[in-house]
C-alpha positions as CSV (number, residue, x, y, z in Angstrom):
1,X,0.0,0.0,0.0
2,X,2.6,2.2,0.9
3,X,4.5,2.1,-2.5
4,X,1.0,2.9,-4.4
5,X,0.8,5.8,-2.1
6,X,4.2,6.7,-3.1
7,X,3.5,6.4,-6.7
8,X,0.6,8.8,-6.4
9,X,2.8,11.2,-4.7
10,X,0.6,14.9,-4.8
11,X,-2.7,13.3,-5.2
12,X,-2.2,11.0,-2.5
13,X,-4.3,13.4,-0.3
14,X,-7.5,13.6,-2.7
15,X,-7.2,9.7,-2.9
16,X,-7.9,9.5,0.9
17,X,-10.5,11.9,0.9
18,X,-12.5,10.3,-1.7
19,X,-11.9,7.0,0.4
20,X,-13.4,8.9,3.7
21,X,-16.1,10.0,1.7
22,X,-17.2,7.0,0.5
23,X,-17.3,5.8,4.0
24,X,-19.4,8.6,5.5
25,X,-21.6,7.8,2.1
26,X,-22.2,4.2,3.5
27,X,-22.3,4.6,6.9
28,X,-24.5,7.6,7.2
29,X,-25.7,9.1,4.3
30,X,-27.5,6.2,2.6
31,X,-28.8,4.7,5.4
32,X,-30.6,7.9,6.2
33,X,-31.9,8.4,2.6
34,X,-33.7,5.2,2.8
35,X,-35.1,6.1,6.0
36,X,-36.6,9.0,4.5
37,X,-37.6,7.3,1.5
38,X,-39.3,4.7,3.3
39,X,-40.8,7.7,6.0
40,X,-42.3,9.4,2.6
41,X,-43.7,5.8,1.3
42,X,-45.7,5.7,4.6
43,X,-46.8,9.5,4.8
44,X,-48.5,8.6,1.1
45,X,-50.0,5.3,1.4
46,X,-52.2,6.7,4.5
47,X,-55.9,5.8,4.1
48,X,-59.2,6.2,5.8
49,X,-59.6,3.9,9.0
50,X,-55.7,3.9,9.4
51,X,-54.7,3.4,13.1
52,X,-51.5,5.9,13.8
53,X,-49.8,7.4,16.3
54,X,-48.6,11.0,15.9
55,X,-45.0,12.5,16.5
56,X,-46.5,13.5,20.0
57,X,-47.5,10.1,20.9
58,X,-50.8,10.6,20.5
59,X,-53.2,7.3,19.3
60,X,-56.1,7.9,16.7
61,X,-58.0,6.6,13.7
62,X,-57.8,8.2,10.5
63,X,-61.3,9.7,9.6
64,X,-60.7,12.6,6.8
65,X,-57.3,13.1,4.9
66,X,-58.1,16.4,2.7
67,X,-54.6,16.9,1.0
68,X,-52.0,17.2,3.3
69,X,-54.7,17.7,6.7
70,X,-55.9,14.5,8.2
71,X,-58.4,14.6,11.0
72,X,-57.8,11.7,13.4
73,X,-61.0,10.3,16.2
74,X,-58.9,10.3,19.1
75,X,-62.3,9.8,21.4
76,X,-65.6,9.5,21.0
77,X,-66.5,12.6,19.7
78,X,-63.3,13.6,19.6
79,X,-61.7,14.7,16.4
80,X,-58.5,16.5,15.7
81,X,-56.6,17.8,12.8
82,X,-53.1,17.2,11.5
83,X,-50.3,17.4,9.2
84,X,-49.8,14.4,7.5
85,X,-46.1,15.6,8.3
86,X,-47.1,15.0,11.8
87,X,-47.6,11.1,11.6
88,X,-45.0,8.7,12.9
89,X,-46.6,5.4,12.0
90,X,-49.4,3.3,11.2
91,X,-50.2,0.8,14.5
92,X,-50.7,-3.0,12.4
93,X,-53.3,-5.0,14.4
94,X,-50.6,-7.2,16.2
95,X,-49.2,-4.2,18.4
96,X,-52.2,-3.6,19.9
């Protein structure tokens, strides 16, 4: 390794950056772009009658979505509205 290094000479330093990069790349920026990806997959496939829990941890059932507003039955008679932004998850029927 050492006499590549040597053979590169100047551009010895750009070669280790690009190889630092790469690793930042795959450690942390990837993962977190298919995170979002997957967040923003979610957010969309929302439907009516959705169970969810909201960023502040609250439990409801999806009743209206009107563009980007959802209004979540929190109670009986009890209704909210929301940013779909404002959604962590949908609750599947085996974490009840």
């Amino acid at each position: 390794m050492e006499g590549l290094l040597e053979k590169l000479g100047p551009y010895s330093g750009i070669l280790w950056m690009i190889v630092i990069f790469a690793i930042f790349y795959f450690i942390l920026i990837r993962p977190q772009q298919q995170q979002q990806k997957k967040r923003r997959e979610m957010l969309s496939a929302l439907q009516k009658g959705d169970r969810v829990i909201t960023i502040g941890g609250i439990y409801g059932v999806i009743k209206e979505i009107k563009d980007d507003v959802l209004t979540l039955r929190i109670a009986d008679n009890v209704n909210i509205k929301f940013a779909r932004g404002g959604i962590e998850r949908v609750i599947e029927d085996e974490e009840e």
